[in-house]
C-alpha positions as CSV (number, residue, x, y, z in Angstrom):
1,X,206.3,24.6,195.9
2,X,208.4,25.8,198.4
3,X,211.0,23.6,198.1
4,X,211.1,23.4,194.7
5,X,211.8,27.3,194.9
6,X,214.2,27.2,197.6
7,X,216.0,23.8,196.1
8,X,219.3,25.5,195.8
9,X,219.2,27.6,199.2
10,X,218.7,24.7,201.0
11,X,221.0,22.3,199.4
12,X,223.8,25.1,200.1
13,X,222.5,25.4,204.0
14,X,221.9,29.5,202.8
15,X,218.4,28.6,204.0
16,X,217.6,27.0,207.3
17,X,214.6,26.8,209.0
18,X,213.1,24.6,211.5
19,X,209.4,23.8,212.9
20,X,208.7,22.5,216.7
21,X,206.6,19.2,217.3
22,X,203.5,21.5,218.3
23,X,204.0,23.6,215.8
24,X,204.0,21.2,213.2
25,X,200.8,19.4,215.2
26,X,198.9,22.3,215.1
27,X,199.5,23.0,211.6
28,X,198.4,19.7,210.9
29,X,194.7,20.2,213.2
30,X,194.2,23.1,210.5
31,X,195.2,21.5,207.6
32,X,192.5,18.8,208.8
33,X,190.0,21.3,208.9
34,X,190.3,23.0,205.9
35,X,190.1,19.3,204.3
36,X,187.5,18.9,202.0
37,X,186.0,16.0,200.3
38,X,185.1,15.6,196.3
39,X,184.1,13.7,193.6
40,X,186.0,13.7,190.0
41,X,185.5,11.3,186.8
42,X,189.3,9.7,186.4
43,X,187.6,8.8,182.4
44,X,186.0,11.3,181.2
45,X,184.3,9.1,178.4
46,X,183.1,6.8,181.4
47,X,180.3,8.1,184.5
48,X,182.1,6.0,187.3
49,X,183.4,8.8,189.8
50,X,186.1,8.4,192.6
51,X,185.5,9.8,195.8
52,X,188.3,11.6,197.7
53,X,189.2,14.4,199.8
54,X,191.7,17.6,199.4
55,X,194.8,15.6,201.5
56,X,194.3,12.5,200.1
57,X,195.4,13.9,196.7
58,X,198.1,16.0,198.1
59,X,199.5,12.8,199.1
60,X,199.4,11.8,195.7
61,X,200.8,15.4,194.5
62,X,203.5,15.2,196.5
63,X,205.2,12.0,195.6
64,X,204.7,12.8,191.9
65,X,206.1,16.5,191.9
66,X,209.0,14.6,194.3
67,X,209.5,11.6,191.9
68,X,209.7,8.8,194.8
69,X,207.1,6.0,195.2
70,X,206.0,6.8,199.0
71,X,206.3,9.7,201.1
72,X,209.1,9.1,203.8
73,X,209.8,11.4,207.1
74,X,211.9,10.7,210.8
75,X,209.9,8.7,213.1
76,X,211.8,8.1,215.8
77,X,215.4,9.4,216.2
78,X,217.5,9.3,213.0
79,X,215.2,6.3,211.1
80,X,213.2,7.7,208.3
81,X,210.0,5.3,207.2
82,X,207.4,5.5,205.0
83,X,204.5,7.4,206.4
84,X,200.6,9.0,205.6
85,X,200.8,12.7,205.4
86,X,200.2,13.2,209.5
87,X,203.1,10.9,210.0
88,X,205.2,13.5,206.8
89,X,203.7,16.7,208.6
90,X,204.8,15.7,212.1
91,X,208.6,14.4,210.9
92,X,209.1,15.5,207.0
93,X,212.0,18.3,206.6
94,X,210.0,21.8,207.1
95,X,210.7,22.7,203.7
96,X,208.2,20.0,202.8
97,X,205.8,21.0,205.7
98,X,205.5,24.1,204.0
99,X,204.4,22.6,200.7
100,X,201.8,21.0,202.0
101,X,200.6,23.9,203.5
102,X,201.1,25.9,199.5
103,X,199.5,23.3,198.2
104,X,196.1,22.5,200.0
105,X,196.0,26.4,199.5
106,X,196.2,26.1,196.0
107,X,193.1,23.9,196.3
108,X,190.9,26.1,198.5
109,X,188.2,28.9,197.4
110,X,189.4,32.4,197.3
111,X,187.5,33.2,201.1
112,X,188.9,29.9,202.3
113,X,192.2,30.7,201.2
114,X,191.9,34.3,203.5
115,X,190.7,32.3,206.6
116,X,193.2,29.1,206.0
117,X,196.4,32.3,205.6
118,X,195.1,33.8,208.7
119,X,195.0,30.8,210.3
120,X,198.6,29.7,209.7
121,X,199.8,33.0,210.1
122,X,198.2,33.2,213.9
123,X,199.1,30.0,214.8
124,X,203.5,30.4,213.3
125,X,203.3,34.1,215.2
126,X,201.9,32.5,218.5
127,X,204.7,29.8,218.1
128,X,206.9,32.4,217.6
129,X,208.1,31.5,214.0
130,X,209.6,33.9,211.8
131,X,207.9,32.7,208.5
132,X,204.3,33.6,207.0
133,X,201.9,32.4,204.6
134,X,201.7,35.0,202.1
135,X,199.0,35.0,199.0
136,X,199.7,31.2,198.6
137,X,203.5,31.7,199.5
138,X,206.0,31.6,202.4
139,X,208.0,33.9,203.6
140,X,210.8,34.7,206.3
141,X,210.1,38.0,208.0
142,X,213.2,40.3,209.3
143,X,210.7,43.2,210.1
144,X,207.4,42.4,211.8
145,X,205.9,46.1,211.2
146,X,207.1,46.0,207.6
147,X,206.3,42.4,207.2
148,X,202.9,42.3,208.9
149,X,201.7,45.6,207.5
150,X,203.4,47.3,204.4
151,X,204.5,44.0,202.6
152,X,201.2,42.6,203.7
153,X,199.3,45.5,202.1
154,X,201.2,46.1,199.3
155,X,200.8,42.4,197.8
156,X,197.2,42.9,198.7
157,X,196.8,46.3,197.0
158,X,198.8,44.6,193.8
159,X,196.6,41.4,193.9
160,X,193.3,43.5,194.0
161,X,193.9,46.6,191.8
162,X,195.1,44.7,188.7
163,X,198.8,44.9,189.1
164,X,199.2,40.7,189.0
165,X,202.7,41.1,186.9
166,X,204.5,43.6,189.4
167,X,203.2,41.1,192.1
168,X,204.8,38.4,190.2
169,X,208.1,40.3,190.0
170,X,207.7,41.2,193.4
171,X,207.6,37.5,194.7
172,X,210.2,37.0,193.2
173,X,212.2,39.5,194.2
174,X,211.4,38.2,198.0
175,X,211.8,34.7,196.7
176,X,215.3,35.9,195.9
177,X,216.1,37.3,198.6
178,X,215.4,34.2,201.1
179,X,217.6,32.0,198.6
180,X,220.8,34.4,199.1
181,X,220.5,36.1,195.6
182,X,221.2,39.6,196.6
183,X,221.7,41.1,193.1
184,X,218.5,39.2,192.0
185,X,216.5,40.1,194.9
186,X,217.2,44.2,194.1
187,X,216.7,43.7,190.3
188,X,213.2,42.3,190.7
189,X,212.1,44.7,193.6
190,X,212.8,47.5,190.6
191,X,211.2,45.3,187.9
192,X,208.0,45.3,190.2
193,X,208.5,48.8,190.8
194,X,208.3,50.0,186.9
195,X,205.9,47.5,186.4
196,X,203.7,49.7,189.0
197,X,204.4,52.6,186.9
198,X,203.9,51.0,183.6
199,X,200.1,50.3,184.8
200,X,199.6,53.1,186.3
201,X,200.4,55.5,182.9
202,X,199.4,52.7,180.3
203,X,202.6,52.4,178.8
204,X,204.3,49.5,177.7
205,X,208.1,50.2,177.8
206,X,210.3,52.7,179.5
207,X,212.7,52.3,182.3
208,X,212.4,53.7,185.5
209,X,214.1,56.9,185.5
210,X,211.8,58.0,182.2
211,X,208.5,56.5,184.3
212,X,209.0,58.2,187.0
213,X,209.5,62.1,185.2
214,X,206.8,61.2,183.2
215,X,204.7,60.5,186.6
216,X,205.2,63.3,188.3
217,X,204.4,65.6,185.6
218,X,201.1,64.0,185.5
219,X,198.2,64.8,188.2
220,X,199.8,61.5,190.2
221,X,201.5,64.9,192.1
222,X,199.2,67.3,191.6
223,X,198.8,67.5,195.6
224,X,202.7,68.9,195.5
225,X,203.9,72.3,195.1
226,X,205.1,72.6,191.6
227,X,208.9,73.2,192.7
228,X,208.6,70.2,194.7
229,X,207.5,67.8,192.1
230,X,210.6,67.2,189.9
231,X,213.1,66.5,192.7
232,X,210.8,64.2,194.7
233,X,211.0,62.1,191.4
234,X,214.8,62.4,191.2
235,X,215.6,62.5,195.2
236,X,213.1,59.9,196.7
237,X,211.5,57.3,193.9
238,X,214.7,57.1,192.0
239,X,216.3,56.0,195.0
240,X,215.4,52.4,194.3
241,X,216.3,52.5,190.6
242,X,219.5,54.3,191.8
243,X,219.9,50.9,194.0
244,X,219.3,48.7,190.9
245,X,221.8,50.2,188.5
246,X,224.3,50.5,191.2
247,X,224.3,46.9,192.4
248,X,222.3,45.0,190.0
249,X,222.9,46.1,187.1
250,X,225.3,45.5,184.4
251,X,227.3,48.8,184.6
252,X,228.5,48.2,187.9
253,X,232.6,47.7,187.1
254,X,234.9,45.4,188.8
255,X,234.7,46.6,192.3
256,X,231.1,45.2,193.0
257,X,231.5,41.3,193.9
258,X,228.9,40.3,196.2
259,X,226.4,42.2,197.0
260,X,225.7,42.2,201.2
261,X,222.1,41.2,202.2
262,X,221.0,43.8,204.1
263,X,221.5,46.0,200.4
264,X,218.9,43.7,198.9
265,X,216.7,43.8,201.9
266,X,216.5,47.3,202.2
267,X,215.8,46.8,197.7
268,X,213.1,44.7,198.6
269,X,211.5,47.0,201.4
270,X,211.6,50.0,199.3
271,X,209.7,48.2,196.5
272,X,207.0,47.3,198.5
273,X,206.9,51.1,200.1
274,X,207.0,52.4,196.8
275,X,204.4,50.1,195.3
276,X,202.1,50.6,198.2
277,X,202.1,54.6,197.9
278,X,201.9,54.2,193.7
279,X,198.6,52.1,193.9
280,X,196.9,53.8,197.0
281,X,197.7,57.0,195.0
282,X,196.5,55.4,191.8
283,X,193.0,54.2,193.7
284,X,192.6,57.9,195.1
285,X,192.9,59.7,192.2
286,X,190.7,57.2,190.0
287,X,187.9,57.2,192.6
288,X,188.1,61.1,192.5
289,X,187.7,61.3,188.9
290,X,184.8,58.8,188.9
291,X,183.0,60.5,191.3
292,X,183.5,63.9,189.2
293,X,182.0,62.0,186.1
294,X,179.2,61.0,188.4
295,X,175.7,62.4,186.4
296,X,174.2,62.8,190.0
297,X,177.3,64.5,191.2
298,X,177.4,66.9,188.5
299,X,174.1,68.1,188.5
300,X,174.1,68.7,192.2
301,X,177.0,70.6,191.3
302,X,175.7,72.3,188.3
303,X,172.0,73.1,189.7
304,X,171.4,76.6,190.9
305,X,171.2,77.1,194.5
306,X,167.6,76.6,195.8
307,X,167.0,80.2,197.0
């Protein structure tokens, strides 16, 4: 949950957020209607069923991964009291809001989960909130093109094409960067970057100054001049390797302290560049030799011309 990932970066103030009354009431009208009622068998040696809905057993969720006994939020002023989860969305801390949110779409069907992101998504951007639900997980936006569009795509290019590790790295990396870990948040955005590259050759090991000269020796630059394919290995895709070794890694020196955010940012917004041209590069070139194994293809191409 959010919290629970965050724990640290909150309890140091590193990360601060805040949600408005209407905000949090109108994330609470679409948590209602995503709700969804169900039956389960608490015995599975017995045929008596409880029936419940999706909320219900968030409530119950919540206090256990929490360890308390009730769920408690502000009520009026200062006074915290024990409340249902309307009464925890409309006065919990947001960090909690939030995992409600995670959690309800942890529950929902994989078309659901798209229209219940959307959703929340339209409703934080109309309220003018700088966080967004992304693939189950939220996350502060510092660019909206970048945000909205090339992180957006790349997770979804990662999620759909098979590349679930490099997403996983690449969460993380994100995750990160919100709690304050700079030199995490650029070691992870490289992790996800070779794990990209690792997929994408079928290899298993290599770092990524040997992925990527092996990469562009392959067709993945066929569509370069032939001068130009070595040094866009070396001069652009190394640059966020270069990054990682410089700030992240262990050969850094004694000069290197702390690491400033905007470093780790920039770490992190490279990856998801860089991923995002890999896989739509990837798809291209895997669709084009599909199509040339095509038997109906070929023979149009092989068949003598019909005059």
């Amino acid at each position: 949950m959010f919290s629970k990932r965050h724990e640290t970066a909150i309890f140091e103030k590193k990360l601060q957020l805040s949600l408005s009354k209407r905000l949090r009431r109108r994330l609470w009208y679409t948590l209602q209607k995503y709700n969804f009622e169900f039956s389960y068998r608490p015995d599975p040696y017995d045929n008596w069923q409880t029936h419940t809905d999706a909320l219900t057993e968030i409530q119950h969720e919540l206090k256990q991964r929490y360890g308390v006994e009730s769920l408690k939020a502000f009520t009026t002023g200062d006074t915290r009291a024990e409340v249902d989860l309307e009464g925890f969305v409309a006065g919990a801390y947001p960090a909690q809001v939030l995992d409600v949110i995670e959690l309800l779409y942890d529950q929902l069907s994989a078309e659901q989960k798209l229209a219940l992101q959307a959703e929340v998504n339209s409703t934080l951007e109309e309220e003018s909130s700088e966080w967004r639900l992304t693939d189950g997980q939220f996350f502060k936006i510092d660019s909206e093109f970048l945000a909205l569009h090339v992180v957006a795509r790349s997770c979804q290019l990662l999620k759909a094409e098979g590349f679930g590790g490099a997403l996983d790295e690449f969460n993380e990396a994100r995750n990160d960067l919100l709690s304050g870990n700079s030199k995490g948040a650029i070691h992870n955005a490289c992790k996800s970057f070779e794990s990209v590259l690792k997929t994408i050759l079928a290899r298993e090991d290599g770092n990524a100054s040997t992925l990527i000269r092996e990469i562009v020796q392959t067709d993945f630059c066929g569509d370069l001049p032939e001068k130009l394919r070595i040094p866009f290995g070396e001069q652009v895709l190394n640059c966020l390797p270069c990054l990682r070794n410089r700030l992240a890694g262990h050969g850094q020196g004694t000069d290197v302290v702390e690491v400033p955010r905007l470093y780790a940012e920039l770490s992190v917004n490279m990856a998801a560049v860089f991923n995002l041209f890999a896989i739509q590069k990837a798809v291209t070139l895997k669709q084009q030799q599909e199509q040339m194994q095509d038997p109906k293809l070929v023979s149009q191409v092989d068949d003598d011309i019909p005059f």
